[in-house]
N, C-alpha and C positions, 0 to 999 in steps of 0.2 A: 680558445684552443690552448692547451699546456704543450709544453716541450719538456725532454730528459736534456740536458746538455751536460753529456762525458767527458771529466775533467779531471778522474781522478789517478790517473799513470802519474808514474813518476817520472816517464821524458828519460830514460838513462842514454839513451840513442841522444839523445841532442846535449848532454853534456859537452863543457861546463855550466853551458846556457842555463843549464837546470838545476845547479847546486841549491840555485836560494829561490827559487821559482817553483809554480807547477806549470808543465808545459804551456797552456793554452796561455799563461803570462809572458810568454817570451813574444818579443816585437816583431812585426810585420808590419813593414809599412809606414813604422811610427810610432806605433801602439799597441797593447799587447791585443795578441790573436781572437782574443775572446772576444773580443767587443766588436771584432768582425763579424763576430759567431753570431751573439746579442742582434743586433743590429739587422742581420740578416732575415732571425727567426722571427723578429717585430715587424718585419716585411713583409713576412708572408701569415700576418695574420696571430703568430702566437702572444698571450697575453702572459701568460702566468709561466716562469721556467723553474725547475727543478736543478739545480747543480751537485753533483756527487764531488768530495775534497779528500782525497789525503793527503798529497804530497804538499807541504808549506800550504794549508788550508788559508791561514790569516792572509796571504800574501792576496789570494784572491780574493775573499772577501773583505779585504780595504778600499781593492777599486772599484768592487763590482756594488757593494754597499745591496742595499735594498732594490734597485734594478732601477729605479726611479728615472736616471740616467740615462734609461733606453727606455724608458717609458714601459718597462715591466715590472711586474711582478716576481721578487725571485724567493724561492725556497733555497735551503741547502740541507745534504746528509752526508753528515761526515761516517767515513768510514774507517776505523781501527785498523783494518785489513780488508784489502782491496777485495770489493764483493765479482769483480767481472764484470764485463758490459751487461750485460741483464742482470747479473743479481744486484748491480745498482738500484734496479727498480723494486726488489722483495722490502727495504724501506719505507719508499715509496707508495706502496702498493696502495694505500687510503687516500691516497693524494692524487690519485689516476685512475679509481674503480671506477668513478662516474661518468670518464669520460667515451663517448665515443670512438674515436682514436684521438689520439696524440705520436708527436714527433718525438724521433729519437736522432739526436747529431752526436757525432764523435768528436771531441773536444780540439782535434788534428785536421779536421775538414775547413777548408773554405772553398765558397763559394755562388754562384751568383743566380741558382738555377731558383728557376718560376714556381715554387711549390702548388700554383693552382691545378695544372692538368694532373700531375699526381695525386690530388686529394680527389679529383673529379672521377680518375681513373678509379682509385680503391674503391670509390664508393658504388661506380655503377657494373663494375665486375663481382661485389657481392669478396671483397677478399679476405682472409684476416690479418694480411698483411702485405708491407707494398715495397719491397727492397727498391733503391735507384743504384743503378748498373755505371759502371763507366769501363768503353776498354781500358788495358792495360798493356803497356810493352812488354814487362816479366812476370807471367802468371804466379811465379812460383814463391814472388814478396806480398801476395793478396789473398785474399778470397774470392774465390774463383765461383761461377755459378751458372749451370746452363735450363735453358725455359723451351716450349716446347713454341710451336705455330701461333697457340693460342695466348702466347706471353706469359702461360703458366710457368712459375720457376719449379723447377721438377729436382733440383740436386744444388748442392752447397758443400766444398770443402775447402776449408782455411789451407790457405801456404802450401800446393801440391809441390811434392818432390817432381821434376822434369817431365821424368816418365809419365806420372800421373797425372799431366795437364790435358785437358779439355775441353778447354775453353778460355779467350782472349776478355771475355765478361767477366768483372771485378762487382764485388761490393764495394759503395761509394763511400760506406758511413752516417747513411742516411736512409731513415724509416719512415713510414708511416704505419703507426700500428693499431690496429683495433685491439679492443676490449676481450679478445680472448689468448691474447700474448699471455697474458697478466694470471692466467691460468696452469702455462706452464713454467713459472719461478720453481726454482728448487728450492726447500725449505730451510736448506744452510751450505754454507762452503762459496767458495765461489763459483761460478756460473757466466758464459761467455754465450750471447747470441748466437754469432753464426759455427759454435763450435759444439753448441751445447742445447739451446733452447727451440731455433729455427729447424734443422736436422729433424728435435724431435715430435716438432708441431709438423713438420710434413711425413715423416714418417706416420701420422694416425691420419693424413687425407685430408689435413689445413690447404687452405689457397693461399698461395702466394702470386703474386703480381710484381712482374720488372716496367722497373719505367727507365727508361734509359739516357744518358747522359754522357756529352762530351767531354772529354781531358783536352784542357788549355787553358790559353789566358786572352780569349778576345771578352768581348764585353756582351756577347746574345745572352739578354737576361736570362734564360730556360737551359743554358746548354752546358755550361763548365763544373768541373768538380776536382780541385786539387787537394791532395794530402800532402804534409810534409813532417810524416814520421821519422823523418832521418835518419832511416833507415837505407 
């Protein structure tokens, strides 16, 4: 299984941490965040990772080297100007046609969740895609997303102003996506999943699938999903 792992923000919210870094370099715990990321996505099965770079590109690929270290496989695609979380993968695109699905992490997520019933979920729901959910306490710092009885996710909108909240449901930063994601890349500019791509895969009658997810820090393999956008 491949993974996308998003790394290429610049982190301005976490300055100074981020003058000579790219975020997911900044430590946690010890060590930089990424190799939480690594480590996680080796756990749940992926072999092969893609990493998108611009901000201090070298800085990351000194530590992360060939992935060997975590016992992956790693690509990288640097990017001149920052493509957006999906159009990180219009690069990519030969490097993920083949697959099945593949994972998509946000380079700002950690966490310790069971990716098996997720992948068990997308597959026997027929989806083409499988958002994990985590509440949230301030709708209006997230993406927000509400799903009907049947765990269809029916609506998505990034950052609502007050008014427009409708839901306590968060995107987590974490996908599972089939093979027809890959279908709606934009052919230039940049391009944000849940602002951009997702929107317009449900707008033509795509399935989408929530699997849902706790916010904290106990240790239930399946359950936690924290950001720290510093924001």
């Amino acid at each position: 299984m491949k993974a996308l792992l998003l790394a290429g923000g610049e982190g301005t919210r976490l300055r100074p941490f981020t003058d000579d870094r790219p975020k997911p370099m900044v430590e946690i715990g010890g060590e930089p965040a990424i190799a939480h990321a690594l480590r996680w996505l080796r756990q749940q099965g992926v072999t092969d990772v893609a990493i998108n770079l611009h901000a201090h590109p070298e800085v990351l690929r000194r530590f992360v080297g060939n992935g060997s270290a975590f016992d992956l496989q790693v690509t990288y695609s640097f990017e001149a100007e920052i493509l957006g979380t999906s159009g990180a993968l219009r690069p990519l695109r030969d490097y993920f046609h083949a697959e099945e699905a593949f994972v998509v992490l946000y380079g700002d997520v950690l966490t310790d969740l069971d990716l098996g019933p997720v992948r068990h979920a997308h597959a026997a729901s027929g989806a083409d895609a499988t958002i994990v959910l985590t509440r949230v306490d301030d709708p209006t710092r997230a993406g927000i997303v509400a799903f009907d009885g049947a765990h269809r996710i029916t609506r998505l909108v990034e950052k609502p102003a007050a008014h427009e909240v409708f839901s306590d449901w968060a995107n987590a930063g974490i996908y599972y996506c089939g093979p027809k994601v890959l279908r709606y890349l934009s052919a230039h500019g940049p391009q944000d999943f849940a602002r951009d791509l997702f929107p317009a895969m449900l707008r033509d009658g795509c399935h989408f699938w929530r699997a849902r997810a706790r916010r904290g820090s106990s240790t239930s393999a399946r359950a936690n999903v924290s950001s720290w956008r510093g924001n």
